[in-house]
Each structure stands twice: as C-alpha cells, then as structure tokens.
N, C-alpha and C positions, 0 to 999 in steps of 0.2 A: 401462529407463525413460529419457528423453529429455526433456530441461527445456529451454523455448523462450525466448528473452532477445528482446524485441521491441524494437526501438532506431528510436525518430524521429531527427529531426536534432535536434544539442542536448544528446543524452542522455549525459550519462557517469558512470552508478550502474552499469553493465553488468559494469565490468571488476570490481569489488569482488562482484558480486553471483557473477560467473563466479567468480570464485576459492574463495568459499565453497562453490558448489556442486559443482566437481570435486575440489578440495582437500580436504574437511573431509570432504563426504560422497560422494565419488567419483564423481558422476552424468555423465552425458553431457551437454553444453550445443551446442545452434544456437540463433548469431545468428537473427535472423531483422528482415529492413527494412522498413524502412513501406512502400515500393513493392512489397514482395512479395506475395503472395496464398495460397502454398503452406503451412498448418499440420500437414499431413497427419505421422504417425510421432510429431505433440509430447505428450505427457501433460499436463504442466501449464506453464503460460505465466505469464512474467513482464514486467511491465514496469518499468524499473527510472526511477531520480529521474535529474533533470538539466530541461530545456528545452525541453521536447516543439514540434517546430519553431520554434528558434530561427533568428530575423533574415526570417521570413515575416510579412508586412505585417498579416496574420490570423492567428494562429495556430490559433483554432479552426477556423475553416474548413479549416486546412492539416489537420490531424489527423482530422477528417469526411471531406476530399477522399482520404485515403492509402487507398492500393490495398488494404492490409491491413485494413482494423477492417471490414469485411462478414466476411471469415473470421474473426476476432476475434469480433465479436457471433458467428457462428456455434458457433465454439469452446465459447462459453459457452452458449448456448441448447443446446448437446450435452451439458451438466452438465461440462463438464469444468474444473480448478479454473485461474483464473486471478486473479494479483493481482498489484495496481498498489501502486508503492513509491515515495512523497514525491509528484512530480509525473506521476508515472504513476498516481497516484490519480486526476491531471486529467482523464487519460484515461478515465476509466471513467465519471468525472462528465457528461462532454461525448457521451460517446454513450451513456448513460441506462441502462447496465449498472448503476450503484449510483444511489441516490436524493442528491440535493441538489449542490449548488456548491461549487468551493473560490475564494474572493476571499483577495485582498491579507491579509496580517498585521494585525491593527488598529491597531500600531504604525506602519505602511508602510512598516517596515524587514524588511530578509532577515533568518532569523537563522540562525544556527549554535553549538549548544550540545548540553550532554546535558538530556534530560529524562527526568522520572519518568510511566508511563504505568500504568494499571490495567486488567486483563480485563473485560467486561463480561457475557460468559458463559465458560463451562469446556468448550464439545463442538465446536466450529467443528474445521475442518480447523489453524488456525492457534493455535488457543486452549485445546485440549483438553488438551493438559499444562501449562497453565499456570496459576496458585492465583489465584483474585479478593483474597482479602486480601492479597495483596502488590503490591509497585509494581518495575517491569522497569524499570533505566536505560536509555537507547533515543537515539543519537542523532539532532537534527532539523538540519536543512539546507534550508529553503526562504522564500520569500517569500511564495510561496500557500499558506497551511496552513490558513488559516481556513476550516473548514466552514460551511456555513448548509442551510438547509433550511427552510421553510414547516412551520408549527406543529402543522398536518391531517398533512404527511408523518413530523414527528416522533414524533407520534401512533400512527400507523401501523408504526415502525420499533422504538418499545417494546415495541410489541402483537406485535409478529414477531420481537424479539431479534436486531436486524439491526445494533445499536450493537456495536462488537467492541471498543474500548477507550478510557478518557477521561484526561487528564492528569491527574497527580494530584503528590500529594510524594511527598519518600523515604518515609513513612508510608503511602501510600496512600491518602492525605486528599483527595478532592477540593474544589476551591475554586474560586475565580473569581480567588484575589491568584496563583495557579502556572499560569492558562491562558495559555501563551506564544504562541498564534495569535490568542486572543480567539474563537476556536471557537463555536458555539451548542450548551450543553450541555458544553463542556470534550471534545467529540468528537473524537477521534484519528485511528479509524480506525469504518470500518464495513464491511459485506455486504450482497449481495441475499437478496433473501428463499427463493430457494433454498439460500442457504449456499454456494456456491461461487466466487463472485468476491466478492473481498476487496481495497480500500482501505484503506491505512495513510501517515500523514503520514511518523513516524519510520523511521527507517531501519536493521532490524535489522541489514542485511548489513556495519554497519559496528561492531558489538559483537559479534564471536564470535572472532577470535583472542586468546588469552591477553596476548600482546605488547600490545594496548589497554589491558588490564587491566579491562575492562568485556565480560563475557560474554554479557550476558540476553538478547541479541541469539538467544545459540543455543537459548535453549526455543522463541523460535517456530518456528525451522528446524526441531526438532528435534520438534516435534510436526507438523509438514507432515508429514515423513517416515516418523513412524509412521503418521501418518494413509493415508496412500495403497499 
C-alpha cells in the first residue's frame, strides 16, 4: 500500500507527516507535486499544512490552476480516501471536494498551541476508533482555521453526519469560550458525504511520538490504518 504526500509550494507538514507514516507504521510514501498529474499506484492521498502556494499573487487560483487537483478530484470521485491536514483542508474547500470555507482566525491572529478536539461520529475511516465522550489533545498551527458554511449547507451536513470533529475542553465540553478559530458550530474537521475525503484543522501528525509527550495524534492514524 503506497501513501501519496501531495505538496503545493509552501507546504511543509510533509516531512512530519512522512515520518509518521514510514516510521511508526512502516508504509511506502511518494511525494507527489502540484505540477504533476500521475496518482496512479497511490491508495490513499494526503495533503499536508503549510502554505498552499505561498508568495502567488492568487493563491486560489494557483491551487485550481495546479496540474494536479483534475487527478485529485478524480482520485476522490474513485472513492479513494483522501485528506487534507490544517491548510490542506484549504485545499479540499476550494475545489468543492468538502462543503463550506476556511477564512482568517476571528482573532486575525495565527495561532499555534494544543487544543482539545471531540469526534462527532465513531465509523468514518479517521474516527472509527475513536470514543465521542472524550476530547483528543491535537495540535493546531494556522491562520485559516475558521470554518464557515451557509446554514441550508450546515443543515445538510448534520443530516449526513458529515461534521468529523468539534473543539471542545479537556472534558469534552463544547463551548463557544474554547473555540480557538471562532469556527461555525466549534467545527474542526469535516467529510463529504460519501465519507472519504476528510478535512481537519489540527494536526495529528504532530502528536504521535512519545518524546512529545502528547499521543492522541496516533488513534486517528491508527484507526486510518485499521480502517483500510
């Protein structure tokens, strides 16, 4: 099995993300770059945090223009699972793989800290080992983390169980005083409505070595991997 690291310019979640994946669970990793087009041989595709065309005048446009997201939408209209991690959620947002936007922090500060996150279902490929009554420490690292979406699409995304996880406390309390993006709904992370591409702000790749001291990073690895 063959795990694909898709890297814009910008990006540097790849090398943490690479390490976990060959290190911890011994899998194959290719790069794979936005001018490319070849997915062929990949199982499941990641896209990791960082910058998604940093120092382009557009950035969306540069990310719509990259050679690569026709075979990416492809990938995924194949069922095959793919997910975007911090600002590789942006990715997913901007070419309409997951529902709704990621804007500015409501602070309009970056931030980088741990936060406490909650499952919002138990069977996703990403979620299925993981308990709703408990809160995962997870760390976040971005600027864009605020979700939004229109109230008809939130509507829609309940009815479909498409919310994958909400900020919450060490308790697992959700609130409005711990939502550190200002989020709509305290929304972390979400899915399409077939369940295989997956958005998440937090960044588990960086809670799974012991030397952090902070693990929880590895139930969601660790349920990908049973998962598939």
């Amino acid at each position: 099995m063959t795990f694909g690291i898709l890297i814009f310019p910008g990006a540097h979640g790849d090398a943490e993300l690479t390490t976990v994946l060959t290190e911890v669970y011994g899998k194959k990793v290719k790069a794979i770059w936005n001018r490319e087009t070849d997915l062929s041989g990949i199982d499941v595709l990641f896209i990791p945090g960082g910058f998604p065309c940093k120092g382009s005048s557009n950035s969306s446009k540069c990310i719509k223009d990259s050679p690569v997201i026709d075979s990416m939408i492809d990938f995924a209209e194949r069922g095959k699972i793919l997910i975007g991690i911090g600002n590789g959620f942006r990715v997913l947002c901007e070419t309409g793989l997951v529902p709704g936007k990621l804007r500015m922090n409501l602070t309009q500060r970056f931030i980088c800290r741990n936060t406490f996150i909650k499952p919002d279902n138990d069977y996703t490929a990403i979620t299925h080992k993981l308990s709703n009554d408990r809160a995962y420490q997870i760390p976040i690292a971005t600027g864009y983390g605020r979700y939004t979406a229109k109230e008809e699409t939130l509507i829609q995304m309940r009815h479909q169980e498409q919310i994958l996880f909400r900020y919450c406390d060490e308790h697992a309390r959700i609130s409005e005083e711990i939502n550190v993006t200002g989020a709509v709904d305290n929304i972390a992370g979400v899915c399409n409505d077939r369940k295989n591409v997956f958005g998440i702000i937090p960044q588990p790749e960086r809670a799974v070595f012991p030397h952090g001291k902070n693990t929880d990073g590895k139930f969601i690895f660790d349920s990908l991997m049973e998962y598939i």
